[in-house]
C-alpha positions, 0 to 999 in steps of 0.5 A: 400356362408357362413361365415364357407366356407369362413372363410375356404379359409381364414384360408388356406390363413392364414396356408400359411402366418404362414409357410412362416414366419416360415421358414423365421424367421429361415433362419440365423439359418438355413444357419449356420446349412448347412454351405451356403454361400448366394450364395449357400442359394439361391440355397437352396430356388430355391427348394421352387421357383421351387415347387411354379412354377410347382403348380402354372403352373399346377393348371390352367389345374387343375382347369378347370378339377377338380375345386377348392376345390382339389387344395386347400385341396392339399395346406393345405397338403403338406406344412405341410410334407415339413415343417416336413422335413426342421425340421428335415433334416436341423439340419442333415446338408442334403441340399438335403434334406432342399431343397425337403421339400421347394420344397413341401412347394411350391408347395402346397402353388403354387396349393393352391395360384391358388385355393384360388385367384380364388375362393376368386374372383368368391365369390367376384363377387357373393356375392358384397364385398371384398374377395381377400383383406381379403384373402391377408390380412389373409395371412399377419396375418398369417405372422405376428403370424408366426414372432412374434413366431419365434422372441420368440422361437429365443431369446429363442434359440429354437432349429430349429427342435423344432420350425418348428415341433411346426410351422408344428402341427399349419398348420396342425390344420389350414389346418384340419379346412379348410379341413372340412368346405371348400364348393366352389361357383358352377360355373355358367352354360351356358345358357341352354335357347335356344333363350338366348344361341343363343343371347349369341353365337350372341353376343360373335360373334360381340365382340369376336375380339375386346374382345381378344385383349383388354383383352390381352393387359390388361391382359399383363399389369396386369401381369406385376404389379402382377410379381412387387408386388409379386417379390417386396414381396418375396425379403423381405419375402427371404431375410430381415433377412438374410439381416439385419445379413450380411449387417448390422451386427445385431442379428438374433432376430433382422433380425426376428423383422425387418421381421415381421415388414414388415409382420405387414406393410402389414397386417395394409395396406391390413386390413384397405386400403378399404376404400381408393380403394372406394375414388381413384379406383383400379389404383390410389391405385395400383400406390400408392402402387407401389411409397410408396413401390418403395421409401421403398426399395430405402431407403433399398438400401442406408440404414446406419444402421438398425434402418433406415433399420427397417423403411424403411421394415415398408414403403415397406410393407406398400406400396406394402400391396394392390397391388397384391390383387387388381391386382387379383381383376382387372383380376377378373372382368369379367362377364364370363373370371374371372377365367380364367383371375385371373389364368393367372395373377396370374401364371404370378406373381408367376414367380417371386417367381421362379426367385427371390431367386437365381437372388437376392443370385446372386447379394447379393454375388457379390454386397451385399443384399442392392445393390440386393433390385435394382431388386425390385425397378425397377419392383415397377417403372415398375408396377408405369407406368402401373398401369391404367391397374388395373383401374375399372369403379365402384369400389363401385359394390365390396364394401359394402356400 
């Protein structure tokens, strides 16, 4: 594959981090503007947990038809008619409204996510070096751009509108790149050699059941650590800002910052945690992040002000920076199951995006956001003890030496 190519998939990727951060970056405004409460704000973003989730559990089947290349284009797409509707409908006061563009957002982000982890792993097979880190990382670029803008055009008091149709015309360019040099990886064909098909059929025979049940239960476990890291990333993309101006009383160019510092955290962890996955291995990285993710949130939750609050977001992130990309890598790692592998875990962890804003509105409006940030430790603790499961034999045969 070529640098332009894959420089495609990253630029999606990229698209995706900025739209998210964009939103994100907004929501305090936004909340004002529709008149919700937390609890009803929950709500309102279950139209973008939902999208996610009809994407993401229809893009295995699409992919196995179509391949990847229509899922991903579909992806660059239609986050950008959803944000052209949060833009314009929001200042409407049409919930209903904000509620469907969110809706398109996620699912072409749910459809791309799928396209993207599944291509990004199949090149990082071929080709013998890391892929689905740089693609995450890429999306945490994209964020942290995003935040940056978005705590400008707040200090500014840009109008909502203004900045989601500024952000709208950015992905748009982005996906309009990947649009044009997007080429995927072609599948490898089954043997067509008559002695090697009949070695490979006898083989599979011998392995089949032993092969199915470990990569069952490896694969339910991997699940398991994508659910944590992404429940764990999705409460903090959701639900800092609006955190930091209910439970701590700040600015809401003060929620933006704090966001984007996470954004920033995550960034710094997936760009520069490489060589650290060459000394330790997959696992051990994976229960690291897990437990300097997990002690991140917890200082979240008995957090006394926002200066510790700010901190405590930077060591979140930081922490949870590797987890998901590398769980992705593990489910990938499989000289003939890769995609089908890397499409269920990745479904699996995108359950949590369909669950996470309204079980966290819920609590937050009863108990506060602080007192929420328990759901995602307690899955960070979970994702600690199975962390094994994402182990390899040779992390270095995905590494450049």
């Amino acid at each position: 594959m070529t640098r332009h190519p894959r420089g495609a998939l990253f630029a999606t990727s990229t698209m995706t981090g900025f739209g998210i951060a964009t939103w994100v970056t907004r929501t305090p405004a936004i909340r004002d503007e529709l008149g919700a409460s937390i609890e009803a704000m929950g709500l309102v973003l279950l139209g973008l947990s939902i999208g996610s989730m009809i994407g993401i559990l229809g893009a295995g089947a699409l992919v196995r038809r179509l391949g990847t290349r229509p899922l991903i284009l579909l992806g660059g797409a239609l986050p950008v008619v959803g944000m052209v509707l949060v833009a314009l409908l929001a200042p409407a006061q049409v919930p209903a409204g904000v509620w469907a563009g969110l809706f398109l957002i996620g699912f072409g982000s749910g459809v791309a996510e799928i396209g993207l982890n599944v291509e990004a792993a199949a090149v990082e097979r071929h080709i013998g070096r890391p892929v689905v880190p740089v693609l995450h990382a890429c999306f945490s670029l994209g964020t942290v751009v995003g935040g940056v803008v978005g705590i400008a055009m707040t200090a500014a008091r840009t109008p909502v509108a203004v900045h989601l149709l500024v952000g709208a015309a950015v992905m748009a360019a982005l996906a309009a790149f990947a649009a044009l040099n997007l080429q995927p990886l072609p599948r490898t064909a089954a043997p067509t050699d008559g002695a090697d098909a009949a070695d490979t059929v006898a083989a599979s025979r011998d392995t089949t059941a032993t092969r199915r049940s470990v990569i069952t239960v490896q694969l339910a476990l991997i699940a398991v650590i994508t659910l944590a890291m992404a429940f764990a990333e999705g409460a903090a993309s959701d639900w800092l800002p609006l955190l930091m101006t209910t439970d701590h009383d700040a600015p809401e160019a003060v929620g933006s910052l704090v966001f984007t510092g996470f954004a920033l955290a995550m960034l710094i962890g997936r760009s520069a945690g490489t060589p650290l996955v060459m000394r330790l291995g997959r696992g051990p990285v994976v229960r690291l992040c897990a437990a300097v993710g997990g002690i991140g949130v917890l200082l979240v939750v008995v957090s006394p002000s926002p200066v510790v609050t700010a901190i405590a977001a930077a060591v979140w992130g930081l922490g949870i920076a590797l987890g998901f990309p590398l769980a992705i890598s593990a489910a990938g790692d499989h000289p003939t199951d890769g995609d089908r592998r890397v499409s269920v875990v990745a479904t699996a962890g995108y359950i949590a995006f369909l669950v996470g804003p309204p079980l966290l509105g819920f609590v937050g409006e009863h108990l506060g956001l602080q007192a929420a940030m328990l759901v995602p430790l307690v899955l960070l603790v979970a994702a600690f003890v199975v962390a094994p499961a994402a182990r390899d034999a040779d992390v270095r045969r995905t590494v450049p030496t």
